[in-house]
C-alpha positions as CSV (number, residue, x, y, z in Angstrom):
1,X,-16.2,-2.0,-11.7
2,X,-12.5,-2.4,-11.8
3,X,-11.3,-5.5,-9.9
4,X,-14.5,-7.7,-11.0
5,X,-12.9,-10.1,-12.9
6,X,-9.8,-10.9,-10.2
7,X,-12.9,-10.8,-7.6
8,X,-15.1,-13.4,-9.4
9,X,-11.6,-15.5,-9.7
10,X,-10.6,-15.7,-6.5
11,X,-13.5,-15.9,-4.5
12,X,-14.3,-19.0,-6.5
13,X,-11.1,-20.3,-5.2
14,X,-11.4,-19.5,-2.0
15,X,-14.8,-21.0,-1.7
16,X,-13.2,-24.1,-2.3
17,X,-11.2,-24.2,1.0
18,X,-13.3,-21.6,3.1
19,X,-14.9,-24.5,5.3
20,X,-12.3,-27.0,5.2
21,X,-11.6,-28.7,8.5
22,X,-8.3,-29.7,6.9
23,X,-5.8,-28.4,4.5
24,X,-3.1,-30.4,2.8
25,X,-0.4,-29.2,1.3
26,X,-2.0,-30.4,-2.2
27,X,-4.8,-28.5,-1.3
28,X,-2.7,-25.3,-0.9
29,X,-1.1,-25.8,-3.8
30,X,-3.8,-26.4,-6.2
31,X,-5.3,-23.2,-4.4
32,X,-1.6,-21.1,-5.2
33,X,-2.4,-21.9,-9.1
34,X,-6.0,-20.6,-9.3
35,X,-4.5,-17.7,-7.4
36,X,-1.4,-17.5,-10.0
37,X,-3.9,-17.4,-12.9
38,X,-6.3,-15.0,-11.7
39,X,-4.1,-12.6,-10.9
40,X,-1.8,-12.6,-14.3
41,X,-5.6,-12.5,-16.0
42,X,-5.7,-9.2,-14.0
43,X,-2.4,-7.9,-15.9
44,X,-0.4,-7.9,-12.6
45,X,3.2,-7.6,-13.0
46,X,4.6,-11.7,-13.3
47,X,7.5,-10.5,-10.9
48,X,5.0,-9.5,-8.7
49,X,3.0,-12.3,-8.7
50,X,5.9,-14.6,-8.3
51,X,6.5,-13.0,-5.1
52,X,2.9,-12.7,-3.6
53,X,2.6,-16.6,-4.3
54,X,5.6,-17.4,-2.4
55,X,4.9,-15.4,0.3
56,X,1.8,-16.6,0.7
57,X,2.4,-20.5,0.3
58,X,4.9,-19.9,3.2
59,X,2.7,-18.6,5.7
60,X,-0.1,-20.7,4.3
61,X,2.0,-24.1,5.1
62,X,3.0,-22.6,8.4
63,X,2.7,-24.6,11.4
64,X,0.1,-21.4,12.9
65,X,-2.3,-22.0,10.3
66,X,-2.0,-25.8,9.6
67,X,-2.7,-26.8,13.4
68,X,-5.5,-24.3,14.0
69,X,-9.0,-25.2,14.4
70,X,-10.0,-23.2,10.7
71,X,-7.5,-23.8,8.5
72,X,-9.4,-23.1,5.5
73,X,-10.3,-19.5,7.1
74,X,-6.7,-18.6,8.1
75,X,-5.6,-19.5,4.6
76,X,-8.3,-16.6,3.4
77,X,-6.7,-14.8,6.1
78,X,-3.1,-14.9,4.9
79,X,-3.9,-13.9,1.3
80,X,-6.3,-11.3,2.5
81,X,-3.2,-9.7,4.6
82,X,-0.8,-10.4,1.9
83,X,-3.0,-8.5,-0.7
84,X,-3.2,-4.9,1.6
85,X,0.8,-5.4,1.8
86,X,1.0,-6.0,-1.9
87,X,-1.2,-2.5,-2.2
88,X,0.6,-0.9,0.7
89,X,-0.1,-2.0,4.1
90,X,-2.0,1.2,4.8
91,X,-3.6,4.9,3.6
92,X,-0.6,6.9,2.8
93,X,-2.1,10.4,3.3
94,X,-1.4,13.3,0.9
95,X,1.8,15.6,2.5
96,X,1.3,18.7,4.7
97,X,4.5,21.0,4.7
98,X,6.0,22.6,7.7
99,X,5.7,26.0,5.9
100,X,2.8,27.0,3.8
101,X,2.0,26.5,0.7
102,X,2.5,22.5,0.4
103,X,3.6,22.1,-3.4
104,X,1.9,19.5,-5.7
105,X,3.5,18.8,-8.7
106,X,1.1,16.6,-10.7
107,X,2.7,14.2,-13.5
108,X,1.5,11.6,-16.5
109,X,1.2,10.6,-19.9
110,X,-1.5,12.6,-21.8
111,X,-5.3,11.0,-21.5
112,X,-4.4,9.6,-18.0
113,X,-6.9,12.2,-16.6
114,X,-4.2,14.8,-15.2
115,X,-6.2,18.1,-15.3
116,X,-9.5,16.6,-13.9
117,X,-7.5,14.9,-11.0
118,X,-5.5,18.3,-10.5
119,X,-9.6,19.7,-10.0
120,X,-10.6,16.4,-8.0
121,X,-7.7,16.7,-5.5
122,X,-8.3,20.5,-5.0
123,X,-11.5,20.0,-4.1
124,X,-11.1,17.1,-2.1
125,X,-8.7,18.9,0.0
126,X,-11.0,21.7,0.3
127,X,-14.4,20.0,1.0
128,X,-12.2,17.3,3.2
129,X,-9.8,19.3,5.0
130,X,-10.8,22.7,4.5
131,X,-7.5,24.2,3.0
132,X,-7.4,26.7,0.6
133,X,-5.9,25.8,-2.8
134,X,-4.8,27.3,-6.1
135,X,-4.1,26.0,-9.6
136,X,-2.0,26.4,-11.8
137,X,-1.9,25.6,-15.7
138,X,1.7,24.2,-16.4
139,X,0.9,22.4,-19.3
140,X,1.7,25.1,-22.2
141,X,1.4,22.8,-25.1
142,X,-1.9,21.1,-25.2
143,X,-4.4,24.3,-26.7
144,X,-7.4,23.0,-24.1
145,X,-5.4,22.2,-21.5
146,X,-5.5,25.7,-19.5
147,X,-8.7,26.4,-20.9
148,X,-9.8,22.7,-18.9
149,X,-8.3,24.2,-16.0
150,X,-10.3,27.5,-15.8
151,X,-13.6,25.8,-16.5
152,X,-12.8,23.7,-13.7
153,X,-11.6,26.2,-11.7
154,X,-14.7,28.1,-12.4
155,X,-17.2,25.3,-11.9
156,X,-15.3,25.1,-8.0
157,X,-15.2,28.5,-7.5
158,X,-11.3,28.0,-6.8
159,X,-8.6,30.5,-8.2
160,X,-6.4,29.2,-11.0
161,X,-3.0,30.6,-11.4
162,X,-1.9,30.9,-15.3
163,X,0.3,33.2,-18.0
164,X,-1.0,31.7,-20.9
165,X,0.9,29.6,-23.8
166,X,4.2,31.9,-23.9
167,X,5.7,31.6,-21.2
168,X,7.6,28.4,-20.1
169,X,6.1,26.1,-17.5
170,X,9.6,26.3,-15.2
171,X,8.9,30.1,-15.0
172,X,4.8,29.3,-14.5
173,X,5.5,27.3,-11.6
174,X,7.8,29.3,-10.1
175,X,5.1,32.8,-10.5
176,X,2.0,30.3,-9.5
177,X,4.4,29.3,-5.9
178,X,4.8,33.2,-5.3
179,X,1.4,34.2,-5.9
180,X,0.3,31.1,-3.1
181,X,2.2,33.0,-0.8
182,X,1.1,36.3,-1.4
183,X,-2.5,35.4,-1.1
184,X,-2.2,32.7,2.0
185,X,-2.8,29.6,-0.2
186,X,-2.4,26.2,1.7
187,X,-1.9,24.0,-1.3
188,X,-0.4,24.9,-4.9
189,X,-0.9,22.2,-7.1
190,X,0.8,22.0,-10.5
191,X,-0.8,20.9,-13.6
192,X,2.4,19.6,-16.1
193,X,2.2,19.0,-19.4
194,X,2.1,15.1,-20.8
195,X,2.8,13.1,-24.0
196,X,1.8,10.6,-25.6
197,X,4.9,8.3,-24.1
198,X,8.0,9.4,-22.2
199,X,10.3,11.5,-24.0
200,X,13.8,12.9,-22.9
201,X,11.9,16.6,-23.4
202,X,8.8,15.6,-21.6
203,X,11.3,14.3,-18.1
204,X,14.3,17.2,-18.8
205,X,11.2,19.8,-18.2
206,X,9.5,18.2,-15.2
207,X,13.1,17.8,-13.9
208,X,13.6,21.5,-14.2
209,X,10.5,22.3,-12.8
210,X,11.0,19.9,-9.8
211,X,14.8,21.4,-9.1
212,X,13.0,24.7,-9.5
213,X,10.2,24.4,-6.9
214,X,11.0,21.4,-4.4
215,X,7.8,20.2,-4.4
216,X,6.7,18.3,-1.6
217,X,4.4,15.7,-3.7
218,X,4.8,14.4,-6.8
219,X,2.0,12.3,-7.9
220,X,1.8,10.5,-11.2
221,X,-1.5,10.3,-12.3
222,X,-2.2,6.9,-14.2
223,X,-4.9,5.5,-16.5
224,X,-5.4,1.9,-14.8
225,X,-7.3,0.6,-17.9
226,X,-4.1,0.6,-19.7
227,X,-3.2,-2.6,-17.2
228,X,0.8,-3.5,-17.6
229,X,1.6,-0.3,-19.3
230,X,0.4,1.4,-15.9
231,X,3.2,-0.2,-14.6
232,X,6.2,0.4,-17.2
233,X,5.0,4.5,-17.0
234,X,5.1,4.1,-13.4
235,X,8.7,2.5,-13.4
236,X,10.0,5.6,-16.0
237,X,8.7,8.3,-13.9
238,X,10.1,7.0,-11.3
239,X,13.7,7.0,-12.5
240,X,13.8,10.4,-13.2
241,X,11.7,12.1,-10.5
242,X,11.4,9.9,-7.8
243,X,7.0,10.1,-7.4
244,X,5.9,10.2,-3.9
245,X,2.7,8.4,-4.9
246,X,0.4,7.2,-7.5
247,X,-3.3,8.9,-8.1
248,X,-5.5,5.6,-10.2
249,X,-8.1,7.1,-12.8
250,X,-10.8,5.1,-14.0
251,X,-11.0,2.6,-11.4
252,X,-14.6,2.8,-12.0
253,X,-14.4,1.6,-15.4
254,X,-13.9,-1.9,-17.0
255,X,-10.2,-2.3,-15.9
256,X,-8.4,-5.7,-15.0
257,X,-7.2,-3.9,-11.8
258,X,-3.5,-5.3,-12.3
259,X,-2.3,-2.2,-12.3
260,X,-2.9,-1.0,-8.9
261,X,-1.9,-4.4,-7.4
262,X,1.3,-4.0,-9.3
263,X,2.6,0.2,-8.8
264,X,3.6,-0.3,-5.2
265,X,5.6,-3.6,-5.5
266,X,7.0,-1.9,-8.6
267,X,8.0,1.5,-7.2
268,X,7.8,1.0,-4.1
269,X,5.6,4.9,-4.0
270,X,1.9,4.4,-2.3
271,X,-1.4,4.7,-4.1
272,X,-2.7,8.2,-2.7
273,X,-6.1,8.6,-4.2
274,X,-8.3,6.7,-6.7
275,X,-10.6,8.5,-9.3
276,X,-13.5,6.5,-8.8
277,X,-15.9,8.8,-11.5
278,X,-16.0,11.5,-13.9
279,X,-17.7,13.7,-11.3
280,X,-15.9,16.4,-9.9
281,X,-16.2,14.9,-6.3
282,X,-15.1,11.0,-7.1
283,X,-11.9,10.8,-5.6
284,X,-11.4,9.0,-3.0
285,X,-8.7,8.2,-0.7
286,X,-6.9,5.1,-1.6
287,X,-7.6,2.4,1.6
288,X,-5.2,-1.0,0.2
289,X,-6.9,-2.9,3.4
290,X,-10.2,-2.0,2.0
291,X,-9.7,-2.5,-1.3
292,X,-8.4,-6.0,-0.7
293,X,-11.5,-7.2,1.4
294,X,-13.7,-5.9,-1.7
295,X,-11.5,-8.1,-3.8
296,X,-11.9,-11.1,-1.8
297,X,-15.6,-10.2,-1.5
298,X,-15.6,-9.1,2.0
299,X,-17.3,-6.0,1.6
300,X,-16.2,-2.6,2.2
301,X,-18.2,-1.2,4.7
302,X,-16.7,1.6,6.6
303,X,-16.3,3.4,2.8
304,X,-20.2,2.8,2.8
305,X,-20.4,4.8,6.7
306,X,-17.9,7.4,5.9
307,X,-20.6,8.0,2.1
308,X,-23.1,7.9,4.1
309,X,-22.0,10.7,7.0
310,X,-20.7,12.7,4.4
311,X,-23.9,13.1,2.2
312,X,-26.5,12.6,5.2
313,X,-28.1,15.6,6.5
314,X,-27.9,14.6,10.7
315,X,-30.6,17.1,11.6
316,X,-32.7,16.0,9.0
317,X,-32.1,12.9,10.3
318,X,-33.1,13.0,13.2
319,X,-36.0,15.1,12.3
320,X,-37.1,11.8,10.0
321,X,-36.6,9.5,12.5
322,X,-39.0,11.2,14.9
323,X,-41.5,11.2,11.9
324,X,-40.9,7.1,11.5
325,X,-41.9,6.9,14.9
326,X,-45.1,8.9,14.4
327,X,-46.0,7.6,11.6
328,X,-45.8,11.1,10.4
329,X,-43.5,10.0,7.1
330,X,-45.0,11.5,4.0
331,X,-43.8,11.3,-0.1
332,X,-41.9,14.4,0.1
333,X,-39.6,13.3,3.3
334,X,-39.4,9.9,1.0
335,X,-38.6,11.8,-2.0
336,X,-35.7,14.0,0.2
337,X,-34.2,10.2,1.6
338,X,-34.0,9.6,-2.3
339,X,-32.2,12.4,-3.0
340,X,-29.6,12.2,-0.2
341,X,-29.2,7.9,-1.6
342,X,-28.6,8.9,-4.9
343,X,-25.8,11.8,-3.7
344,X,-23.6,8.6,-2.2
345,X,-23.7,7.7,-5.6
346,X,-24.5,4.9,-8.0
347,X,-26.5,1.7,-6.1
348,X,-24.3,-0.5,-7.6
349,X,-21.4,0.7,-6.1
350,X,-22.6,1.0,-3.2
351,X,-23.9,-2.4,-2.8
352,X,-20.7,-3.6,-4.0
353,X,-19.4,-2.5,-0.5
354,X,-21.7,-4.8,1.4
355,X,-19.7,-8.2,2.2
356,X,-21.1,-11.0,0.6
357,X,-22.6,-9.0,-2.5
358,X,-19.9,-10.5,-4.6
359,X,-20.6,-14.1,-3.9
360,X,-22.6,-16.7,-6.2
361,X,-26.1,-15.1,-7.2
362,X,-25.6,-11.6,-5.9
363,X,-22.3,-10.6,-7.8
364,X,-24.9,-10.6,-11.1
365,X,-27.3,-8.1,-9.2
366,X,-27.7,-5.3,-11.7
367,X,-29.3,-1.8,-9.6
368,X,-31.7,-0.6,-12.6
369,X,-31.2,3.5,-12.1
370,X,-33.9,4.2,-14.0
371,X,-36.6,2.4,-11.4
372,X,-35.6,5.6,-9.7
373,X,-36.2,8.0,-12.1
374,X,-39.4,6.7,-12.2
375,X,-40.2,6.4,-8.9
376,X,-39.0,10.2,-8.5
377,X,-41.4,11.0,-11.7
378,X,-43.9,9.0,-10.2
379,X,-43.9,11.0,-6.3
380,X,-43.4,14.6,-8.6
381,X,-46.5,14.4,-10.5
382,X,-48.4,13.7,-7.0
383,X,-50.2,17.1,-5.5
384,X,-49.2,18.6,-2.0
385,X,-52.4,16.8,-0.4
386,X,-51.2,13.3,-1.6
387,X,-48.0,13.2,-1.1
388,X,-49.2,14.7,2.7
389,X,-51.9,12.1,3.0
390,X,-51.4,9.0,0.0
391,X,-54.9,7.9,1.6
392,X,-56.6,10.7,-1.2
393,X,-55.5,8.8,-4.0
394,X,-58.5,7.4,-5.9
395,X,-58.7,5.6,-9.2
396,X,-59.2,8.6,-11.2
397,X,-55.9,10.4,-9.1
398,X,-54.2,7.4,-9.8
399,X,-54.7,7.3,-13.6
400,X,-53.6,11.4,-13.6
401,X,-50.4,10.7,-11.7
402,X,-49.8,7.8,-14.2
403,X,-50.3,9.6,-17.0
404,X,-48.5,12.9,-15.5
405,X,-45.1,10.6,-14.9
406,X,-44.9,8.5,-18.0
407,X,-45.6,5.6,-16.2
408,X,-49.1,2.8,-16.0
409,X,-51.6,3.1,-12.9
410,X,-49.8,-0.4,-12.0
411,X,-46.2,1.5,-11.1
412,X,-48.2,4.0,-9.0
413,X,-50.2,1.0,-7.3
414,X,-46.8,-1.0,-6.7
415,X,-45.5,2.6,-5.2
416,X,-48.1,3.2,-2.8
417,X,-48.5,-0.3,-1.2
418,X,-44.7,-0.3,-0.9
419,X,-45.0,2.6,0.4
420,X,-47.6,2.1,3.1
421,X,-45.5,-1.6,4.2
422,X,-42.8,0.8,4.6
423,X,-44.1,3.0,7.1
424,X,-45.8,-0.2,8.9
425,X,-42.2,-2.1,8.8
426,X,-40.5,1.0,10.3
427,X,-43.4,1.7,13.0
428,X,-42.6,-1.7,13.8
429,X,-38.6,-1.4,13.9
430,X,-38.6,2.0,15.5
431,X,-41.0,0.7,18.6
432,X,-39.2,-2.7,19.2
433,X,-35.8,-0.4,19.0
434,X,-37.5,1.6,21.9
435,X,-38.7,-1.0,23.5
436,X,-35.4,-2.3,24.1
437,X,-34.2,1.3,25.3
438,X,-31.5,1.6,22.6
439,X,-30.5,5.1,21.7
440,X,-31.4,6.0,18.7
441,X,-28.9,6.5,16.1
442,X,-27.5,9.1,14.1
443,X,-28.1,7.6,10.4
444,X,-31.2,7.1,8.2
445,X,-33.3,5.1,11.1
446,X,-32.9,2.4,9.6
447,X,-34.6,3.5,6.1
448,X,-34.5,1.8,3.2
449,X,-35.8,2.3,-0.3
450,X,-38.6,0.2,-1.2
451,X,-37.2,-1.8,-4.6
């Protein structure tokens, strides 16, 4: 996960002072070098880090936080604040033009991710503001890049807009803007050619095709594993076509995270989105407030609700829920709940939004995905009757469902006591929640997987 490194870094630092009852100016500055260190490790900008230091030292050694009661917390406090500025304050949201269709021009260096992020946003924008998008394969010069393009568009079901290899991509982008009109498209969003690096050719065509269009966004698309080189791209685009924001691919990978600390203080242009996946449906909105209290090993739990609501079925919810209280909870409503966990996406990540999973002796908590393959193997090679009623299973059942997942009569054993405490734990939950004459929620009644 991008960011570990600077995470691991600075939370160690800030442990340090976290319960002080006093802070000394030593203190802060000792504090100010770990900071210094882990974030040039990270490959942030050295101009940048210069500034964040000072700014924060300032506030640090300022009379609020010195004379308060936690000095030690306010510190955490000042840097947490000073990080989301460093990012950009808050979500900058994707444009919306007065008159329909909103052009996106989409810009990079080639292997950035371009034509997969052109797919990602369109679908994003579909699935979460139900506009109607179309395509359209700009980049004439890499063979698979239109190719790419349709096979995506295919794969969404979304129209893409394209006149081949030989025809230029001014005149492409001009065609693909008058066909969105024709056919009532809300978006239009422009997938340009890149190079390897930045060449007069390259910025003298998206120029052209910029002067030609207007678009309304243009968002460089940018490979944060290449850490400071991010930054110098960034910078270049820039210059020539003045970028309204910044889309971060592989922030899911093993990246330094430098890069997205450093764009905004460099360009002053907002992070819009972050490709958090190869999937077609990993991009995400880019939160800086968020994203700093993961950093600082806060958590991130409102991008844990909003996963949740969007994948979780609420009438099956509350159809479960009712079963909870019954007791009426079999292996195929468990099996559905799995199902549903997995579509958030991978366990790791998600528990990396839970505050404190970063600290000491959690940060090293490795989710093994394949304990869920074979407790979906294990619940599959079960008959209708024992999933309905686990009660049936004998020995001999138990040694055919083994055998019948790939797995020993032990895993099945561990499975069904699990699964019987969980049943008991959440008769128990569900009647001390009634008992108390709380309304019942909206969410997973409190279930949990049982590993």
């Amino acid at each position: 996960m991008a960011f570990e490194g600077l995470a691991a870094r600075l939370q160690g630092t800030l442990t340090k002072i976290r319960g002080k009852g006093k802070v000394s100016e030593q203190d802060i500055k000792e504090m100010m070098r770990e900071v210094r260190l882990a974030l040039l490790e990270a490959d942030v900008n050295f101009k940048v880090v210069k500034q964040f230091i000072a700014s924060v030292k300032e506030k640090a050694l300022g009379q609020e936080v010195m004379k308060s009661l936690t000095p030690g917390q306010q510190v955490i406090k000042v840097v947490n604040e000073e990080l989301t500025t460093l990012m950009g304050s808050e979500q900058s949201k994707i444009a919306v033009a007065s008159k329909a269709p909103t052009i996106v021009m989409m810009v990079g260096l080639q292997g950035a991710g371009k034509t997969t992020t052109t797919a990602k946003l369109a679908n994003y924008l579909r699935k979460k503001h139900n506009r109607k998008p179309l395509l359209a394969a700009c980049d004439v010069y890499r063979p698979a890049a239109i190719k790419q393009l349709e096979t995506l568009g295919k794969q969404l079901d979304m129209p893409v807009f394209s006149l081949g290899d030989q025809v230029s991509p001014v005149e492409i982008a001009k065609q693909a803007v008058l066909k969105a009109k024709e056919e009532h498209h809300d978006y239009v969003i422009l997938d340009t050619a890149g190079r390897l690096h930045i060449d007069e050719s390259l910025m003298a065509e998206l120029s052209e095709i910029k002067a030609t269009v207007n678009p309304d966004e243009i968002l460089l698309v940018v490979d944060s594993m290449t850490g400071q080189d991010a930054v110098n791209v960034a910078e270049s685009f820039n210059e020539q076509l003045s970028i309204t924001g910044a889309v971060l691919t592989k922030l899911d990978g093993d990246t330094r995270g430098g890069a997205a600390i450093s764009i905004k203080a460099v360009t002053n242009t907002p992070i819009k989105f972050a490709g958090m996946g190869e999937k077609i449906d990993q991009l995400e909105p880019f939160y800086p407030d968020r994203m700093a209290s993961r950093i600082l090993g806060m958590g991130d739990v409102l991008s844990l609700i909003e996963k949740a609501q969007s994948n979780v079925d609420e009438e099956k919810a509350k159809e479960l829920e009712k079963k909870l209280r019954t007791m009426d909870f079999t292996f195929d409503d468990f099996l559905e709940q799995l199902e549903q966990v997995k579509s958030m996406g991978p366990l790791e990540d998600l528990l990396g939004m839970m505050p404190g999973m970063n600290k000491k002796g959690m940060k090293d908590l490795k989710v093994d995905e394949k304990q869920l393959v074979r407790v979906e193997a294990i619940v599959k090679s079960m008959t209708p009757l024992e999933k309905r009623d686990p009660s049936v299973i004998n020995g001999s059942r138990r040694k055919r469902i083994a055998k019948g997942s790939g797995t020993t009569i032990q895993d099945v054993n561990r499975l069904l006591k699990q699964f019987e405490d969980m049943k008991k734990m959440m008769k128990q939950m569900t009647g001390m929640q009634a008992g108390k004459g709380k309304k019942k929620g909206k969410g997973l009644g409190g279930f949990k997987l049982p590993f």
